[in-house]
C-alpha positions in Angstrom: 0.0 0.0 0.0 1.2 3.5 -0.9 2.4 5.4 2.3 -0.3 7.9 2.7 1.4 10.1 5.2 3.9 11.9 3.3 6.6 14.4 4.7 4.5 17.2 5.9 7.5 19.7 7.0 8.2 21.4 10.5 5.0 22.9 11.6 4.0 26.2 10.4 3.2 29.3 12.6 0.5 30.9 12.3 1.1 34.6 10.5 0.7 37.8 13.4 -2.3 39.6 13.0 -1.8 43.1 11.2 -2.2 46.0 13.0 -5.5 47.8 12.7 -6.0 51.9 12.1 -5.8 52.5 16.3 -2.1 50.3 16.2 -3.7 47.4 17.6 -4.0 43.9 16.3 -7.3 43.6 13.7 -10.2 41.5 15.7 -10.9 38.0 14.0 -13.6 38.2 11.4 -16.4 35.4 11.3 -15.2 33.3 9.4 -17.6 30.2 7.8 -18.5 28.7 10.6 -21.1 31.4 13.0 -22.3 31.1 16.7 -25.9 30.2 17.5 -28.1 31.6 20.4 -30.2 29.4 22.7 -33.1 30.6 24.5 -31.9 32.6 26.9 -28.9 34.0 25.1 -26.6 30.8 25.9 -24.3 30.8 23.0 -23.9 27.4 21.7 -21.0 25.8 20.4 -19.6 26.5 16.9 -22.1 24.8 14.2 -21.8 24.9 10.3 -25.9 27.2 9.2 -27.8 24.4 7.3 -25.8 21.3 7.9 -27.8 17.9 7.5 -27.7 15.0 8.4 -27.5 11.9 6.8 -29.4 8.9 8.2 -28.7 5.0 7.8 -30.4 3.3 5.7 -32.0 6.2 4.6 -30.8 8.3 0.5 -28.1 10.3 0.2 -29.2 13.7 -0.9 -29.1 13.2 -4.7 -27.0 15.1 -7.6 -25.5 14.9 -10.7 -21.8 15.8 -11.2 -19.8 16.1 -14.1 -16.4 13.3 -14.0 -13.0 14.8 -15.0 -12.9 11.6 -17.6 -16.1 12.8 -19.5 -20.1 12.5 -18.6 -22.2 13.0 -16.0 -22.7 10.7 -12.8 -25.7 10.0 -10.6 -25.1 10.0 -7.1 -27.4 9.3 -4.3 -30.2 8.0 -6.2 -31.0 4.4 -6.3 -28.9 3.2 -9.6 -29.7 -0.4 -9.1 -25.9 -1.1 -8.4 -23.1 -0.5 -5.5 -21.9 2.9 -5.2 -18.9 3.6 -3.2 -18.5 7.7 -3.0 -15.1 8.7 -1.3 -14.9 12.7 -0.7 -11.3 13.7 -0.6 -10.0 17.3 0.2 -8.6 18.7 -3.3 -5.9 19.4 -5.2 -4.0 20.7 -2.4 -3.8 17.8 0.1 -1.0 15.2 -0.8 -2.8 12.6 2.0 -6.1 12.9 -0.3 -3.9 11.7 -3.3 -1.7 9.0 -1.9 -5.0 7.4 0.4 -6.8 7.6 -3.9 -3.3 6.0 -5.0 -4.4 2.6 -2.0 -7.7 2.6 -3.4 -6.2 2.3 -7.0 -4.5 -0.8 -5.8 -7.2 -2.9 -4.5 -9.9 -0.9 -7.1 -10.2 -4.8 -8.6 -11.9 -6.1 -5.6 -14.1 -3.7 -5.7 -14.8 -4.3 -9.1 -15.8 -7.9 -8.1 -17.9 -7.0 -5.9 -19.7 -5.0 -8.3 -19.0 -1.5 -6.2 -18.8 1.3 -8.6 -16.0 3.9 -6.7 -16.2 7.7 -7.4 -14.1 10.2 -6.0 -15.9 13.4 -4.9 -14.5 16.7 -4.0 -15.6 20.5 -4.3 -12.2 21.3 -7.1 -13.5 23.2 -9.9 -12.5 20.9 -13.5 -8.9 22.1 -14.0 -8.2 21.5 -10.4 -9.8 18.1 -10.6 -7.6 17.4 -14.3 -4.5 18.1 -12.3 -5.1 16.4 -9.5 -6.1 13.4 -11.7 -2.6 13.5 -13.9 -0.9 13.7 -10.4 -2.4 10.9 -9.0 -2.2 8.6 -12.1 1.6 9.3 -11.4 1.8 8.3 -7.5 0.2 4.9 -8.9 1.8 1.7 -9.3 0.2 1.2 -12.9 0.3 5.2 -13.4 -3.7 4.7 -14.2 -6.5 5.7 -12.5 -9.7 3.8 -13.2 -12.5 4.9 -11.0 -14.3 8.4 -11.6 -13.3 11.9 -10.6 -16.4 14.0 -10.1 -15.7 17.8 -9.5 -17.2 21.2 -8.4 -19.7 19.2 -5.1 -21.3 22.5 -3.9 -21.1 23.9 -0.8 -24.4 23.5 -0.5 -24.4 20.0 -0.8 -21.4 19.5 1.5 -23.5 20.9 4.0 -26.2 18.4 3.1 -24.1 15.6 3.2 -23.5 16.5 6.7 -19.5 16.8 5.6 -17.3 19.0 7.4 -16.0 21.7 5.8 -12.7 23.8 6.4 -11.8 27.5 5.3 -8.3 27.2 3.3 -5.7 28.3 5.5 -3.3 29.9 3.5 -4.0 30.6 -1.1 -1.5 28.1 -1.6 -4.4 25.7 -0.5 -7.5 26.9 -2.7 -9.8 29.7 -2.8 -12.7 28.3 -1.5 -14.3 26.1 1.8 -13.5 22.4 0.9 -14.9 19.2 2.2 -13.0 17.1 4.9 -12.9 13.5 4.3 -16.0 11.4 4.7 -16.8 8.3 2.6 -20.4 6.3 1.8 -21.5 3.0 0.3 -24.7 3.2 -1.1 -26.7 -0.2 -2.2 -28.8 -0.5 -5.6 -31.4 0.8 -3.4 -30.1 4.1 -3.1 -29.9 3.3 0.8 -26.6 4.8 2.5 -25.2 1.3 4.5 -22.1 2.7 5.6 -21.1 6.6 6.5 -18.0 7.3 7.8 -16.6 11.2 8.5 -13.5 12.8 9.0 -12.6 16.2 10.5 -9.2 15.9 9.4 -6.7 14.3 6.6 -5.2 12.0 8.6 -8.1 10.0 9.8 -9.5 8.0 7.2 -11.2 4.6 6.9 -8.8 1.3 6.7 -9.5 -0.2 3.1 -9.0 -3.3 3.6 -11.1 -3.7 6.5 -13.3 -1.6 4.1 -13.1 -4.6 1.4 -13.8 -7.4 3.8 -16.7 -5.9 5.6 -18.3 -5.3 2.0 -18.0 -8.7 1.0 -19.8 -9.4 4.2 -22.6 -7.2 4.1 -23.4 -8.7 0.5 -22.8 -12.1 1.1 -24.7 -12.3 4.3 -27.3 -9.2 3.6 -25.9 -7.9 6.7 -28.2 -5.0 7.9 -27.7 -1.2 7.9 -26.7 -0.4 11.5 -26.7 3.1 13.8 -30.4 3.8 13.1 -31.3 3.8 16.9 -33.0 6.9 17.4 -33.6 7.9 13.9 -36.5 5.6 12.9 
């Protein structure tokens, strides 16, 4: 398997805030995320405005994305086959493209299984087409044969209950971008497994991944975590 934690560098500190017209530091402005107010004016913790929540066993909110290899791609509605949709970070995240470069390697078992992979991310196209030619190169077979979808709206992040970071510096991106999170969908259009990250360096173990989907389809293994949703 590719090593997915490549040399990151000595840590960076952050840059000092620039003075303001009175000589004093400039006060933070809201950034993406806001404050809400309870009854009472309790301030709440820090909480994304309109983020959803997706259920088990229940449809990922549908859309249709265009694929850096040409077409359009369903995802979220019931397609009669295995979907497998992996959100990864962007162009600018080398743990995104080597953890894409493992899922190259084992792509064939997921083929067998009948599991149609897409990678997801909220890259406009020339972003994605870059990232793609990158990421054929970190391969062992310097191919890529699952789909690159591009431009997932922020909108839609939010509905796919993703979490979403501000870049921190231009030499990231321009633009919030989704945090890892990954889904299997069944021909049903039912999401069986959802699995979020917060950060680049937690992500789900695919082989363990591989296994457990063999299981679920060989033994129809049921959708699990809907205690308290239905």
């Amino acid at each position: 398997m590719v090593n997915i934690l490549p040399f990151l560098g000595p840590p960076r500190q952050p840059a000092p805030r620039r003075p303001g017209a009175n000589g004093k530091p400039e006060e933070e402005k809201p950034g993406f995320f806001s404050r809400i107010t309870a009854p009472g004016g309790e301030q709440q913790p820090p909480r994304a405005a309109g983020r959803g929540v997706v259920v088990p066993g229940r449809e990922l909110p549908h859309i249709t994305l265009n694929t850096v290899q040409g077409g359009k791609l369903e995802i979220g509605a019931p397609t009669g086959k295995w979907q497998m949709i992996v959100v990864y970070r962007g162009k600018h995240c080398p743990v995104s493209k080597n953890y894409l470069a493992s899922l190259q390697q084992i792509i064939y078992e997921l083929d067998e299984l009948g599991v149609e992979v897409v990678a997801v991310s909220g890259d406009g196209r020339e972003r994605a087409e870059a990232f793609l030619e990158a990421l054929k190169a970190t391969t062992e077979t310097k191919e890529v044969t699952f789909k690159i979808a591009y431009s997932l709206p922020l909108e839609e992040m939010l509905a796919w209950g993703l979490f979403v970071s501000e870049p921190r510096n231009p030499r990231e991106t321009d633009q919030p971008f989704p945090e890892p999170a990954l889904f299997l969908i069944n021909p049903d259009g039912e999401v069986i497994i959802i699995d979020y990250s917060n950060s680049p360096f937690a992500r789900p173990d695919l082989r363990i991944l591989v296994e457990g989907i063999r299981y679920i389809q060989e033994n129809d293994y049921p959708v699990r975590g809907t205690y308290g949703y239905y």
